[in-house]
Backbone atoms as SQL, in Angstrom:
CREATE TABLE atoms (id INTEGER PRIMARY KEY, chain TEXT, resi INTEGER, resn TEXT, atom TEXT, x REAL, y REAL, z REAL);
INSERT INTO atoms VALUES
  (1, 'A', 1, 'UNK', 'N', -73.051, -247.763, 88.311),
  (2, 'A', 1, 'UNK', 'CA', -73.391, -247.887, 86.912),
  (3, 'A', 1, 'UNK', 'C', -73.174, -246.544, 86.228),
  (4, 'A', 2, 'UNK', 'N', -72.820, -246.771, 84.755),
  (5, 'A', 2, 'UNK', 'CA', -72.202, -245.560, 84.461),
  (6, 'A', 2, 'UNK', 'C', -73.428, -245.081, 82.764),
  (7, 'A', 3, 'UNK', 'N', -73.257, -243.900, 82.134),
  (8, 'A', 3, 'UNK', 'CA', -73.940, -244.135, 80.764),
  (9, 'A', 3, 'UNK', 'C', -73.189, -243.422, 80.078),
  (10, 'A', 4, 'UNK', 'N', -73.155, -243.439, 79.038),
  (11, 'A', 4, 'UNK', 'CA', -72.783, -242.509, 77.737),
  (12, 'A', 4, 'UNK', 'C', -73.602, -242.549, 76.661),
  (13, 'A', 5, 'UNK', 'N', -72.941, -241.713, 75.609),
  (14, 'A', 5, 'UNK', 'CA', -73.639, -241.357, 74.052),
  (15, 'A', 5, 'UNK', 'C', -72.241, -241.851, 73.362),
  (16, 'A', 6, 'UNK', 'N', -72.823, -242.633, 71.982),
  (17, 'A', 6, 'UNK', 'CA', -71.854, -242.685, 71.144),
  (18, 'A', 6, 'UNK', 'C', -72.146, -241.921, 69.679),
  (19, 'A', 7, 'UNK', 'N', -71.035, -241.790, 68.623),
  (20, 'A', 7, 'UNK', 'CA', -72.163, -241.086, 67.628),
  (21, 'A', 7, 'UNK', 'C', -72.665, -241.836, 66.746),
  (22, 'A', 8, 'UNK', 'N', -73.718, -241.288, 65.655),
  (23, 'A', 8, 'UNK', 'CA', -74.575, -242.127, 64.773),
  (24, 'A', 8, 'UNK', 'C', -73.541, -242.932, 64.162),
  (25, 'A', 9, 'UNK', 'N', -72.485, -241.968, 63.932),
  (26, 'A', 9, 'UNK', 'CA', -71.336, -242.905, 62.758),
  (27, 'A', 9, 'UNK', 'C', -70.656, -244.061, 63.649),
  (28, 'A', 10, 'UNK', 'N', -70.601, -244.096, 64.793),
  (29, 'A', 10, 'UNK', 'CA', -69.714, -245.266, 65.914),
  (30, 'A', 10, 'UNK', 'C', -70.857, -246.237, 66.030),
  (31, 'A', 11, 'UNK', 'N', -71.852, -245.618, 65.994),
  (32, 'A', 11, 'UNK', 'CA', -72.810, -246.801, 65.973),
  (33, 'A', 11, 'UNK', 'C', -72.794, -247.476, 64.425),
  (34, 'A', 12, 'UNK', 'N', -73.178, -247.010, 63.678),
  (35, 'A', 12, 'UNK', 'CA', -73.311, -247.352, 61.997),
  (36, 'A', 12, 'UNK', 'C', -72.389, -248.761, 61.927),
  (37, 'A', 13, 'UNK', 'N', -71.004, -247.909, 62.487),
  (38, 'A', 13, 'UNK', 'CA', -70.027, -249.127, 62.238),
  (39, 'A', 13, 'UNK', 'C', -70.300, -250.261, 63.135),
  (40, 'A', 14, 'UNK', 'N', -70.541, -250.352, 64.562),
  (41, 'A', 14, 'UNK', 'CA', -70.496, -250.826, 64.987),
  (42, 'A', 14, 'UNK', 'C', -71.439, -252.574, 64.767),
  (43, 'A', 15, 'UNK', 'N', -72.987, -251.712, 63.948),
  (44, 'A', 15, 'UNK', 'CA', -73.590, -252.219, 63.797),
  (45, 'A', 15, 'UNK', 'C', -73.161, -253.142, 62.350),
  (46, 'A', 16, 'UNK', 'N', -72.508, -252.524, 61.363),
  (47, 'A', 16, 'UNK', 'CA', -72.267, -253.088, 60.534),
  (48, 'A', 16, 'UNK', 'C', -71.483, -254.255, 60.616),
  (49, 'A', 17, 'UNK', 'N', -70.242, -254.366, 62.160),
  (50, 'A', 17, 'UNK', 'CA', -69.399, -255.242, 62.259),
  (51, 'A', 17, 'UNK', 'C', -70.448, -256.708, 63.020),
  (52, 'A', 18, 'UNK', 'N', -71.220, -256.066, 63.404),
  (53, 'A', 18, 'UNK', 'CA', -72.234, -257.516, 64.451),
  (54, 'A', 18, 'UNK', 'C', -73.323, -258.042, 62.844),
  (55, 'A', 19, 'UNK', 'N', -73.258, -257.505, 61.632),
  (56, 'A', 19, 'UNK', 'CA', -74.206, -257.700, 60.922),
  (57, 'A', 19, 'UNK', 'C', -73.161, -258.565, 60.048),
  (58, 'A', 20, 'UNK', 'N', -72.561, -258.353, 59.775),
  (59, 'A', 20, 'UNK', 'CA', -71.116, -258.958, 58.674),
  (60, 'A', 20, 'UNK', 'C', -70.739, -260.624, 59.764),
  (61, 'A', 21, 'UNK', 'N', -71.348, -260.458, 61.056),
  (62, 'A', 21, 'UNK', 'CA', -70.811, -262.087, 61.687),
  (63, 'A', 21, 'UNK', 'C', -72.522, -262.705, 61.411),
  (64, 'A', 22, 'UNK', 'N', -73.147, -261.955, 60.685),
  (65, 'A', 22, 'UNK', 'CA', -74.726, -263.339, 60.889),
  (66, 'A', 22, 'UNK', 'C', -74.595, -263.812, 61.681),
  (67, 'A', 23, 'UNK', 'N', -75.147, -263.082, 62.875),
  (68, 'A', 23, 'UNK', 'CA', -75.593, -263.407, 64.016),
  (69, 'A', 23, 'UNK', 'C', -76.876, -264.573, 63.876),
  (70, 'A', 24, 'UNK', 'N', -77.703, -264.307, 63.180),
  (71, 'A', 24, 'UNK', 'CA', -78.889, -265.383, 63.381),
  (72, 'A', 24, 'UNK', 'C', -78.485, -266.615, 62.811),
  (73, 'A', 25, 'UNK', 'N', -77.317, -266.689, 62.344),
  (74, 'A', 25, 'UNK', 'CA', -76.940, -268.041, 61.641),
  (75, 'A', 25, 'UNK', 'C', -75.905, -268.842, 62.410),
  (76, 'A', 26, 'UNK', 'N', -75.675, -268.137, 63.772),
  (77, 'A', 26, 'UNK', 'CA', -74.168, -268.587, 64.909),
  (78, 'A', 26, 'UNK', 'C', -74.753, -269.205, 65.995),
  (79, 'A', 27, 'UNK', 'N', -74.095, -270.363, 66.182),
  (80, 'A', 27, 'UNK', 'CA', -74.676, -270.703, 68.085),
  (81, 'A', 27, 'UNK', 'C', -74.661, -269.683, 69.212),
  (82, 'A', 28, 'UNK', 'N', -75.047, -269.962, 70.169),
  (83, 'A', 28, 'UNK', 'CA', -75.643, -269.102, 71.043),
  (84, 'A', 28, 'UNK', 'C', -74.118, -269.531, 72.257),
  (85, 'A', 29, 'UNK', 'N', -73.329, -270.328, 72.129),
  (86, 'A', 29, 'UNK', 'CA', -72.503, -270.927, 73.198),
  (87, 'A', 29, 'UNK', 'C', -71.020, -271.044, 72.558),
  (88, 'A', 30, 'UNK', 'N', -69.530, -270.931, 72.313),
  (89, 'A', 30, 'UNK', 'CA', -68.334, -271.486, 72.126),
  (90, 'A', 30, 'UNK', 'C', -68.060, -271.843, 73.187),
  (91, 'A', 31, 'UNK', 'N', -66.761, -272.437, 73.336),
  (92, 'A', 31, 'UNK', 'CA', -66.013, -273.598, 74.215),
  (93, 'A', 31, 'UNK', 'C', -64.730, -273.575, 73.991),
  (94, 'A', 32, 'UNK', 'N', -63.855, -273.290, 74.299),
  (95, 'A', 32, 'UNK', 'CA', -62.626, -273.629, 74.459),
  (96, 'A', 32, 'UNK', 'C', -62.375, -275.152, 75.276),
  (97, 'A', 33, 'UNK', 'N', -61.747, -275.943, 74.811),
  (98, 'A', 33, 'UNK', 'CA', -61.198, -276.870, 75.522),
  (99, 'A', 33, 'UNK', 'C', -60.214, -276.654, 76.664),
  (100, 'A', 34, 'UNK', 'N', -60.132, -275.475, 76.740),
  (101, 'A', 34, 'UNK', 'CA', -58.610, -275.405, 78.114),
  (102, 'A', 34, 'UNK', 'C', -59.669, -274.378, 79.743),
  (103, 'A', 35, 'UNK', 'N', -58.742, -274.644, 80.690),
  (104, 'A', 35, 'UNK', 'CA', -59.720, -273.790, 81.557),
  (105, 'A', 35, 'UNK', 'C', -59.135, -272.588, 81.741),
  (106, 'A', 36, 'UNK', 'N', -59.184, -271.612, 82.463),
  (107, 'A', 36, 'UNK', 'CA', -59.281, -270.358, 83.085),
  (108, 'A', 36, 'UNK', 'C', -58.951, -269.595, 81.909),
  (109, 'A', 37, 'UNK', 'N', -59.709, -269.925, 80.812),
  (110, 'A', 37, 'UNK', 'CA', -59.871, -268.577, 79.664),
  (111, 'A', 37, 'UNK', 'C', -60.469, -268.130, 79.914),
  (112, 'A', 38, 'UNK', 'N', -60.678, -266.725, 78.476),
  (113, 'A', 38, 'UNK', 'CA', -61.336, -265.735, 78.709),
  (114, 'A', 38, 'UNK', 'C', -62.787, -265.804, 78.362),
  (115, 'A', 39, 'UNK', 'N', -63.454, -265.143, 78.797),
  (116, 'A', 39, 'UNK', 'CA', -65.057, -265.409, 78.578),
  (117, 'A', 39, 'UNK', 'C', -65.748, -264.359, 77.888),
  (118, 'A', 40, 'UNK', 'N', -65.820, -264.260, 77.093),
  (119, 'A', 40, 'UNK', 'CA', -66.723, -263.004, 76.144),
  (120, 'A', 40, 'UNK', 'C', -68.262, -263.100, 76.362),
  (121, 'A', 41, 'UNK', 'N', -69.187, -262.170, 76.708),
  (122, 'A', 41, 'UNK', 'CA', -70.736, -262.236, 76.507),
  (123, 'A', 41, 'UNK', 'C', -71.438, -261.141, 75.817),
  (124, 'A', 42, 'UNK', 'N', -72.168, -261.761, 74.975),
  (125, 'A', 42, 'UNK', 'CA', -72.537, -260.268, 73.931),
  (126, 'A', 42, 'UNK', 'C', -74.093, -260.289, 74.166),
  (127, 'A', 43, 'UNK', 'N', -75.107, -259.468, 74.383),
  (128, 'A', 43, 'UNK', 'CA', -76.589, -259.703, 74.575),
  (129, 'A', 43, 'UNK', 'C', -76.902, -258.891, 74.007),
  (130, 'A', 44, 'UNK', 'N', -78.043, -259.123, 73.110),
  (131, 'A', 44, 'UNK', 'CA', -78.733, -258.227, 72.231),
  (132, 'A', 44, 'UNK', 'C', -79.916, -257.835, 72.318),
  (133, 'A', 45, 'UNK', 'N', -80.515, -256.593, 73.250),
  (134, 'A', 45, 'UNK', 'CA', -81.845, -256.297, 73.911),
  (135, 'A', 45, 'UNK', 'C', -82.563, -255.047, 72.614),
  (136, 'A', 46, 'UNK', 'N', -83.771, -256.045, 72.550),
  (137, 'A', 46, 'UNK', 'CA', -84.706, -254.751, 71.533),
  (138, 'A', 46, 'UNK', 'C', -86.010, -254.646, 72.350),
  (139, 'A', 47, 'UNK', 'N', -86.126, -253.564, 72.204),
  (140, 'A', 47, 'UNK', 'CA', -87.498, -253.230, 72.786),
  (141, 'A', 47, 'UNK', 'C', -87.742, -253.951, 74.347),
  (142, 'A', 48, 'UNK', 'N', -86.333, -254.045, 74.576),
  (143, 'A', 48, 'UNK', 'CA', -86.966, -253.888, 76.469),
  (144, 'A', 48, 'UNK', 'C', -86.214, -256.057, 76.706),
  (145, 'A', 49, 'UNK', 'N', -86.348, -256.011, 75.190),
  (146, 'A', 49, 'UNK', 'CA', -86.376, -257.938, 75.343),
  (147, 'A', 49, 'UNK', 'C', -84.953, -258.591, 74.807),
  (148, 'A', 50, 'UNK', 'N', -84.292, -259.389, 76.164),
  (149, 'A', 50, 'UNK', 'CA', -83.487, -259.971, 75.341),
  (150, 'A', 50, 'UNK', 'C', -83.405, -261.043, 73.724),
  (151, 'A', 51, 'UNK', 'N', -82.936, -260.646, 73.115),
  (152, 'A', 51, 'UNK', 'CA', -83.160, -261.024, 71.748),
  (153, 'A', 51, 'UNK', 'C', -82.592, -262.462, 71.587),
  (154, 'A', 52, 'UNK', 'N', -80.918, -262.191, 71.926),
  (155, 'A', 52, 'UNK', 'CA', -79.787, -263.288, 71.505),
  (156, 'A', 52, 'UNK', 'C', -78.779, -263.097, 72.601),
  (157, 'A', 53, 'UNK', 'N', -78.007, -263.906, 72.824),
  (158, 'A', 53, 'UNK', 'CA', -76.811, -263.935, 74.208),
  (159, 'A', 53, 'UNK', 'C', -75.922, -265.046, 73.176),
  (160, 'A', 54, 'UNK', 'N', -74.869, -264.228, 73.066),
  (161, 'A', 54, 'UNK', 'CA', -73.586, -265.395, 72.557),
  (162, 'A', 54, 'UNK', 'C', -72.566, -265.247, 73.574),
  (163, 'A', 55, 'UNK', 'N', -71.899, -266.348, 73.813),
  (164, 'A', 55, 'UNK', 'CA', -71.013, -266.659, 74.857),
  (165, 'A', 55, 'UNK', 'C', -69.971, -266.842, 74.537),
  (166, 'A', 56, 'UNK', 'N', -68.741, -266.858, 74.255),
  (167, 'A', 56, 'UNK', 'CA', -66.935, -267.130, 73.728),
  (168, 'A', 56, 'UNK', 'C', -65.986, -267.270, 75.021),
  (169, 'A', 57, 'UNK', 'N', -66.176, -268.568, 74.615),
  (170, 'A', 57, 'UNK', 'CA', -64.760, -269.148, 75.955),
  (171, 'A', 57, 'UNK', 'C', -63.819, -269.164, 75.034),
  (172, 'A', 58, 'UNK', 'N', -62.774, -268.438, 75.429),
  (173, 'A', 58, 'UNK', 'CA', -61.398, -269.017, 74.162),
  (174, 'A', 58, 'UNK', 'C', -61.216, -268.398, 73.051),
  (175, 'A', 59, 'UNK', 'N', -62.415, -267.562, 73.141),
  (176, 'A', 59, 'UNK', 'CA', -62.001, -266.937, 70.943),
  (177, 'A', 59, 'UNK', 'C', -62.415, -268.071, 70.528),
  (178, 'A', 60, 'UNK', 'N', -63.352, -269.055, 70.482),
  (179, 'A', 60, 'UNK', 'CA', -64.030, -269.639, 69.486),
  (180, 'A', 60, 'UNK', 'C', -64.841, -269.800, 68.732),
  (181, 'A', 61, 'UNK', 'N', -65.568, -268.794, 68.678),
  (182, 'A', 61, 'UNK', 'CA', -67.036, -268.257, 67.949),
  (183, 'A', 61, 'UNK', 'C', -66.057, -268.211, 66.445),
  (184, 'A', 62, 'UNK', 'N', -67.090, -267.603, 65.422),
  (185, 'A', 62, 'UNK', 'CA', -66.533, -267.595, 63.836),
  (186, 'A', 62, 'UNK', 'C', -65.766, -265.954, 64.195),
  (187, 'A', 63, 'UNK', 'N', -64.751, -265.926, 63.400),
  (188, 'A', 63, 'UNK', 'CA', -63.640, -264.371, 63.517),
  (189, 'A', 63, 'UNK', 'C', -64.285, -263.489, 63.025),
  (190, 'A', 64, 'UNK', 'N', -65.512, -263.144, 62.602),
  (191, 'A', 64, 'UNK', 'CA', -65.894, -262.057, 62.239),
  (192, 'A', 64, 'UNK', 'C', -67.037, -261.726, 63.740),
  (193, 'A', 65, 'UNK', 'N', -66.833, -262.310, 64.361),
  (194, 'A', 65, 'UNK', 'CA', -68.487, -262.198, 65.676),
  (195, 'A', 65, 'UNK', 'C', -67.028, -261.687, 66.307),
  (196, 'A', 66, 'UNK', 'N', -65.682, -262.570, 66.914),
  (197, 'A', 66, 'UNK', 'CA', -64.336, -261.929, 67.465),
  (198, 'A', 66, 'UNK', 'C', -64.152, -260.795, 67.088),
  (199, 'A', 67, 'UNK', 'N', -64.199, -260.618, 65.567),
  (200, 'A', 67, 'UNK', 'CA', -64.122, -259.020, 64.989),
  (201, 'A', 67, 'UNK', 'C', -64.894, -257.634, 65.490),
  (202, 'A', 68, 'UNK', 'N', -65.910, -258.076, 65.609),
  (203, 'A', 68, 'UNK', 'CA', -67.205, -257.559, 66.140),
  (204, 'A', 68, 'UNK', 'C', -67.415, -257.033, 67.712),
  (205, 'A', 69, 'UNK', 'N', -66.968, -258.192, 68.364),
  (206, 'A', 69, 'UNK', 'CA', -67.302, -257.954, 69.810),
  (207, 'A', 69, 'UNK', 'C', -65.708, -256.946, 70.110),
  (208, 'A', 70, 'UNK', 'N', -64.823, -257.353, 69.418),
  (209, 'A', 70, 'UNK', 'CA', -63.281, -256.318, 70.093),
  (210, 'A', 70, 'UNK', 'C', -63.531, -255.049, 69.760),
  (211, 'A', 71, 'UNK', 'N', -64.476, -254.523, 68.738),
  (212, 'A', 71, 'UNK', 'CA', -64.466, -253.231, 67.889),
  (213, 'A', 71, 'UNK', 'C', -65.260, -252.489, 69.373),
  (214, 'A', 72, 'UNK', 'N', -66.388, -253.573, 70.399),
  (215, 'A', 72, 'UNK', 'CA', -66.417, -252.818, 71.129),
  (216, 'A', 72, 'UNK', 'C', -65.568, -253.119, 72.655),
  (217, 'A', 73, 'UNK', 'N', -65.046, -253.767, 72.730),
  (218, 'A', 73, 'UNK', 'CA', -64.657, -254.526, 73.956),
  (219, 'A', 73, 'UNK', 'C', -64.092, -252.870, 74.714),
  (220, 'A', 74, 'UNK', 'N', -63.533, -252.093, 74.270),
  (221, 'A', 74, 'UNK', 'CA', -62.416, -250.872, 75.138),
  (222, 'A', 74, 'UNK', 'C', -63.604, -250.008, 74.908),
  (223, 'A', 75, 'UNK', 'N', -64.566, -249.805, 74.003),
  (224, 'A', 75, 'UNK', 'CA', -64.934, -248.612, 74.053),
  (225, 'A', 75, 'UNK', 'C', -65.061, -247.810, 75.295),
  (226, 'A', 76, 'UNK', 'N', -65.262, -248.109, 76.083),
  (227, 'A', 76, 'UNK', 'CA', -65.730, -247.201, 77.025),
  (228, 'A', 76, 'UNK', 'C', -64.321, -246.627, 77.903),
  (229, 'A', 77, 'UNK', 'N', -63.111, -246.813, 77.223),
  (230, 'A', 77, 'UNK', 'CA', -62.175, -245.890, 77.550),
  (231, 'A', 77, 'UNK', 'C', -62.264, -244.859, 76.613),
  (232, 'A', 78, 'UNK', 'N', -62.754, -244.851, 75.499),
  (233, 'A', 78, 'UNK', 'CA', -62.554, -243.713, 74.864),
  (234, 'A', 78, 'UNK', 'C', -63.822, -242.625, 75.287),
  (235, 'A', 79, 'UNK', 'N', -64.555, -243.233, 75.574),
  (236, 'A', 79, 'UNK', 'CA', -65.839, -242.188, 75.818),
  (237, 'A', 79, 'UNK', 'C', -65.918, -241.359, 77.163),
  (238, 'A', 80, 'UNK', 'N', -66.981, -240.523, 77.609),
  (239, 'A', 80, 'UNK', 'CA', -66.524, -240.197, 78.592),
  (240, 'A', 80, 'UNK', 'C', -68.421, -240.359, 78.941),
  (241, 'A', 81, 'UNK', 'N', -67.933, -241.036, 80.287),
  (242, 'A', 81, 'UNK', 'CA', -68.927, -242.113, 81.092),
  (243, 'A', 81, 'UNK', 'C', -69.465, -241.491, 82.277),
  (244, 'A', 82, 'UNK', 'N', -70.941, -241.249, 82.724),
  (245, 'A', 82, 'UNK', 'CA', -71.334, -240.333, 83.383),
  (246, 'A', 82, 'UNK', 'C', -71.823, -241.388, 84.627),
  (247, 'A', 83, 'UNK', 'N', -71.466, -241.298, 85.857),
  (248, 'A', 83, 'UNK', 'CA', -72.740, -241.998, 86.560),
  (249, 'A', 83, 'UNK', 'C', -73.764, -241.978, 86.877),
  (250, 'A', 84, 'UNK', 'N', -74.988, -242.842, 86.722),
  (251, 'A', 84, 'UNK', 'CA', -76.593, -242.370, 86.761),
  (252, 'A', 84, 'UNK', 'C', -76.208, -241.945, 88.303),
  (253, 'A', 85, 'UNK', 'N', -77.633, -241.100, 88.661),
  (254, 'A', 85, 'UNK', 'CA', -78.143, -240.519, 89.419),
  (255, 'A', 85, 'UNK', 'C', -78.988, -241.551, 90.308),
  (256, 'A', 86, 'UNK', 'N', -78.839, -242.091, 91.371),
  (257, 'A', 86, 'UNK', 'CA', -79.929, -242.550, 92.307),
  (258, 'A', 86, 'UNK', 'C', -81.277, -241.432, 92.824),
  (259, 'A', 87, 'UNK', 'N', -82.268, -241.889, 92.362),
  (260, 'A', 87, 'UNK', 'CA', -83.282, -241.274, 92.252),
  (261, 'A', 87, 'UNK', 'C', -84.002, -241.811, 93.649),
  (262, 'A', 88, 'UNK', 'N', -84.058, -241.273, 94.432),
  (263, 'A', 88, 'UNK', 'CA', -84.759, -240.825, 95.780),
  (264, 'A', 88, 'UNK', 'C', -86.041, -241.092, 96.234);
C-alpha cells in the first residue's frame, strides 16, 4: 500500500468535478449490457464511514460522474507515492 499528498488546488478541482455529477441524485449501480467490460468503483468515506459506492460497468453512469471519476483515474502516475511503513 502506497500514500501521497495532493494540493489544496488538485483537490478543489477534483472536488468540484464529483459535485457538478450530483452524486446524491445518481444510482449507486450502472450496467452495461455486454460482458468483460470495464468496471469503475468510486467510494466516498467521511469520518471513518462509508458514505456512497457507485459502480460503472461500461461507462454507463451520467457523463459528468465519467467526467469525474477519469479526472482521477491516472492520478497517481503523476504524484509521487510513498509506501506506508509496517509498524512492528
Amino acid at each position: 500500500m502506497f500514500y501521497s499528498k495532493i494540493t489544496a488546488e488538485d483537490y478543489s478541482n477534483i472536488e468540484e468535478n464529483f459535485k457538478k455529477a450530483d452524486l446524491k441524485n445518481i444510482r449507486n449501480n450502472y450496467e452495461a449490457n455486454l460482458t468483460d467490460d470495464e468496471t469503475i468503483t468510486v467510494t466516498f468515506i467521511k469520518n471513518q464511514k462509508i458514505i456512497k459506492s457507485i459502480t460503472d460497468n461500461g461507462r454507463q453512469s451520467p457523463p459528468l460522474l465519467i467526467w469525474a471519476y477519469t479526472s482521477i483515474r491516472y492520478l497517481y502516475q503523476h504524484i509521487r507515492l510513498k509506501p506506508f511503513q509496517k509498524k512492528v
